[in-house]
Biotite code that builds the C-alpha atoms (Angstrom):
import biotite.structure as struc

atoms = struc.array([
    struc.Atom([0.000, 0.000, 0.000], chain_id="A", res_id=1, res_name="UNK", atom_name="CA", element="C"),
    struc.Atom([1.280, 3.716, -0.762], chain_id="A", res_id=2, res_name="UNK", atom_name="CA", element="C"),
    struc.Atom([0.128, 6.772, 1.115], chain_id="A", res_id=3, res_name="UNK", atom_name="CA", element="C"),
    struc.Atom([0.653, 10.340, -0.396], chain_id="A", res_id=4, res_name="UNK", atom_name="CA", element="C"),
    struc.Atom([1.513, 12.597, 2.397], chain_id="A", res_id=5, res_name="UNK", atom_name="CA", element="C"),
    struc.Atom([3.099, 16.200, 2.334], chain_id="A", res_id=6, res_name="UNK", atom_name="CA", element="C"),
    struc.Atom([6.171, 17.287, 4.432], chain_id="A", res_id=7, res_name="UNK", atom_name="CA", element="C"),
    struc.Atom([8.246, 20.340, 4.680], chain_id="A", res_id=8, res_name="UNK", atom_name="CA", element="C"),
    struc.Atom([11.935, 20.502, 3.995], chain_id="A", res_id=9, res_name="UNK", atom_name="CA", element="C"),
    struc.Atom([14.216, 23.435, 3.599], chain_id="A", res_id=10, res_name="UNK", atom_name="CA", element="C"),
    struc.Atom([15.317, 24.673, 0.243], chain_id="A", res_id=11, res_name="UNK", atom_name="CA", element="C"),
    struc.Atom([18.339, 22.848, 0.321], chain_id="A", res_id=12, res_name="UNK", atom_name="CA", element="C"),
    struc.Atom([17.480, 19.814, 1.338], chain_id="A", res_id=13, res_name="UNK", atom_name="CA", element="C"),
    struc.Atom([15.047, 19.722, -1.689], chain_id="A", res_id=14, res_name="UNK", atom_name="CA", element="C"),
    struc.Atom([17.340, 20.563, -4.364], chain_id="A", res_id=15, res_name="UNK", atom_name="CA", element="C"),
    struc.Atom([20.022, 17.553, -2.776], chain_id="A", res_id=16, res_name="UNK", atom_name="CA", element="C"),
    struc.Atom([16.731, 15.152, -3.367], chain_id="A", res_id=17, res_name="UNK", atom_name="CA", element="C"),
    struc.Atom([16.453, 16.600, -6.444], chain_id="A", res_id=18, res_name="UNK", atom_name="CA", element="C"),
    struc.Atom([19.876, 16.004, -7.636], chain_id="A", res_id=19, res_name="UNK", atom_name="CA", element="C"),
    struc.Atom([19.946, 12.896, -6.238], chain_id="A", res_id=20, res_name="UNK", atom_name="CA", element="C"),
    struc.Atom([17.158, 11.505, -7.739], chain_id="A", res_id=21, res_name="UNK", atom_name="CA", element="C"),
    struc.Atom([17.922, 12.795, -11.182], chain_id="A", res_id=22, res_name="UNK", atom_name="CA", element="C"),
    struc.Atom([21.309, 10.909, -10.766], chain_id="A", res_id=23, res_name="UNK", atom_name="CA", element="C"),
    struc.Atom([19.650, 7.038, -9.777], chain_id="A", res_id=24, res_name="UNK", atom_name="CA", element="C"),
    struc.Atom([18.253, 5.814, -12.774], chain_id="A", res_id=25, res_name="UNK", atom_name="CA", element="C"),
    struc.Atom([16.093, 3.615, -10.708], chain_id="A", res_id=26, res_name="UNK", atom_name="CA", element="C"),
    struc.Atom([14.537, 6.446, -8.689], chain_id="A", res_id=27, res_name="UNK", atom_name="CA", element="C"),
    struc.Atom([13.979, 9.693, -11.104], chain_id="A", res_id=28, res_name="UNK", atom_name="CA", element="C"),
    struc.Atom([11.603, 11.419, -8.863], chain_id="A", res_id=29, res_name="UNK", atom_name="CA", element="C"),
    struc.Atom([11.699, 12.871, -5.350], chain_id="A", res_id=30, res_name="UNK", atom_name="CA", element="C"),
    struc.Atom([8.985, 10.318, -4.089], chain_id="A", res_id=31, res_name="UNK", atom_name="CA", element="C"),
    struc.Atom([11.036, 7.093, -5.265], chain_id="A", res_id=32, res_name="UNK", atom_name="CA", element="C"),
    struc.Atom([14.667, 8.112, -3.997], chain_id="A", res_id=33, res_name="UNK", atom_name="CA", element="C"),
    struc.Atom([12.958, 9.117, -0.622], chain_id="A", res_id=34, res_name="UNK", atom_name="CA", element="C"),
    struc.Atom([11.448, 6.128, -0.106], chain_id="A", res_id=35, res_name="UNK", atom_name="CA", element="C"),
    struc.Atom([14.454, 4.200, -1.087], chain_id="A", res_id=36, res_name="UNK", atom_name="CA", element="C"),
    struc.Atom([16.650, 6.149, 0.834], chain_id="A", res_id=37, res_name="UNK", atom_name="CA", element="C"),
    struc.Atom([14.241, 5.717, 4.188], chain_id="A", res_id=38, res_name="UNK", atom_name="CA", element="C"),
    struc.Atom([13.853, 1.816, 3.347], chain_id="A", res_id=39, res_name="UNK", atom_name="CA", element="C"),
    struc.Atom([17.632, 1.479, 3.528], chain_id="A", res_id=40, res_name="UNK", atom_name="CA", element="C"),
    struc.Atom([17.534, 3.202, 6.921], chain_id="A", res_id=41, res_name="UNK", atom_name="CA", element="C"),
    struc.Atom([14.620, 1.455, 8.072], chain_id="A", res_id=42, res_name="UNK", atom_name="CA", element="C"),
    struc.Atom([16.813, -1.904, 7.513], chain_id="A", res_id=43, res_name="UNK", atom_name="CA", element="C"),
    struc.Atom([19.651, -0.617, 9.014], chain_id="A", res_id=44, res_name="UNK", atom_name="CA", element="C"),
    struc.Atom([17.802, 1.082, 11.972], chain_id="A", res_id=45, res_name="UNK", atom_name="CA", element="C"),
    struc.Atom([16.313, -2.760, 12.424], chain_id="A", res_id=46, res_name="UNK", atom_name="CA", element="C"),
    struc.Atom([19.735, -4.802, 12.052], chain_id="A", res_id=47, res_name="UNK", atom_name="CA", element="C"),
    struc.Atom([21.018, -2.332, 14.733], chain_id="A", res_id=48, res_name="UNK", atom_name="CA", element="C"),
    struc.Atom([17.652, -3.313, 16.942], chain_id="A", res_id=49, res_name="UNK", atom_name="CA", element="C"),
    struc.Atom([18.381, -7.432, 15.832], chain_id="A", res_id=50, res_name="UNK", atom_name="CA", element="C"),
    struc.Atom([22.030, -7.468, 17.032], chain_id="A", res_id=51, res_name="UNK", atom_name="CA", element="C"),
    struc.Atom([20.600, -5.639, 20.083], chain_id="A", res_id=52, res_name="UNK", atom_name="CA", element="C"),
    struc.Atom([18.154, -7.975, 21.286], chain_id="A", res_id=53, res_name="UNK", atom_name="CA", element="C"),
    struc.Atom([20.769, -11.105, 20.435], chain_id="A", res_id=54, res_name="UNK", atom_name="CA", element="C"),
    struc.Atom([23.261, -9.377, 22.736], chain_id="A", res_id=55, res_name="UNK", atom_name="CA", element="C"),
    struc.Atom([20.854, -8.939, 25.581], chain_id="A", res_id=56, res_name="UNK", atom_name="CA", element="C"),
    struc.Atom([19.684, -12.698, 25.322], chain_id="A", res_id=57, res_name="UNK", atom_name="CA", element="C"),
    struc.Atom([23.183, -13.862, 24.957], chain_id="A", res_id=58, res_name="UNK", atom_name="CA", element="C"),
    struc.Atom([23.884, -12.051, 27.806], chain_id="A", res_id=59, res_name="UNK", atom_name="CA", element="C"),
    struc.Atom([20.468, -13.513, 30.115], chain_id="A", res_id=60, res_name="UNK", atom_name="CA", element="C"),
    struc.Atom([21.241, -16.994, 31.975], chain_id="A", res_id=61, res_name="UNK", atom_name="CA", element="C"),
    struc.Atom([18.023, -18.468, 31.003], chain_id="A", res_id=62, res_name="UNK", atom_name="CA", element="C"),
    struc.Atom([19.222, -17.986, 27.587], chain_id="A", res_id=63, res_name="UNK", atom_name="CA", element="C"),
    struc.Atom([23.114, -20.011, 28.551], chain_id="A", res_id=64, res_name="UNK", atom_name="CA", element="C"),
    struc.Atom([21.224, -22.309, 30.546], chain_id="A", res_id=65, res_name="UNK", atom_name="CA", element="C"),
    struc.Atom([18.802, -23.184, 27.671], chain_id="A", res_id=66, res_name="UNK", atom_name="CA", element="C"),
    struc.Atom([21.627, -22.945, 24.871], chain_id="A", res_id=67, res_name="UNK", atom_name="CA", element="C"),
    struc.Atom([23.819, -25.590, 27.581], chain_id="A", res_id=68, res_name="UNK", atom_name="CA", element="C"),
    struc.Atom([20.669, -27.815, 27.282], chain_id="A", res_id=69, res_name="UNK", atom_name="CA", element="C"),
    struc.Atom([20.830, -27.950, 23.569], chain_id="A", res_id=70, res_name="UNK", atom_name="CA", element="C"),
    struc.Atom([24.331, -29.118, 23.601], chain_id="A", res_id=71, res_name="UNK", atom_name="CA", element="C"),
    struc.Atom([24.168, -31.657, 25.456], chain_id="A", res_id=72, res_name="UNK", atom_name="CA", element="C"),
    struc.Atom([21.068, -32.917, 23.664], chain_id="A", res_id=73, res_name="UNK", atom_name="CA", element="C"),
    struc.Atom([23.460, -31.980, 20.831], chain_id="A", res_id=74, res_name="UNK", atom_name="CA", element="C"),
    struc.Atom([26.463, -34.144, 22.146], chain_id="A", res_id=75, res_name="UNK", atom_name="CA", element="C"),
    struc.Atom([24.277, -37.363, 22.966], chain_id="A", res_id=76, res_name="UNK", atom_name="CA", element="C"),
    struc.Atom([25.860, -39.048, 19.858], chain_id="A", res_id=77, res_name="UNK", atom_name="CA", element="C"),
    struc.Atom([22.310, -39.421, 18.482], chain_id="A", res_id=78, res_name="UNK", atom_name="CA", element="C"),
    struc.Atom([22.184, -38.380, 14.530], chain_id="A", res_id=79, res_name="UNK", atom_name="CA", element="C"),
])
């Protein structure tokens, strides 16, 4: 689903979307190189927030204690 919505940028922000969008051949308008650039952020912003929330369960001893489980279920020499 797309939604038209209006925002307000200043002058030179504009003409850098401008440019910028003339210069992508896969995004010649303002709308398609801003929503590319913000879906590459968007990614980013939620690999950042991934590796985040694998650190903190790494990091929790339920987590170890459940990951210690699985290797010895791992270990049992059953295949």
């Amino acid at each position: 689903m797309v939604k038209k919505v209006t925002i307000t940028l200043d002058d030179e922000i504009l003409a850098f979307i401008d440019r910028q969008a003339a210069l992508v051949g896969d995004t010649p308008n303002r709308s398609g190189y801003v929503n590319s650039v913000l879906a590459k952020h968007r990614r980013t912003v939620l690999e950042a927030e991934i590796i985040a929330a694998l650190k903190e369960d790494a990091m929790s001893p339920e987590y170890q204690s459940e990951i210690a489980a699985w290797d010895t279920v791992a270990g049992d020499g059953i295949e």
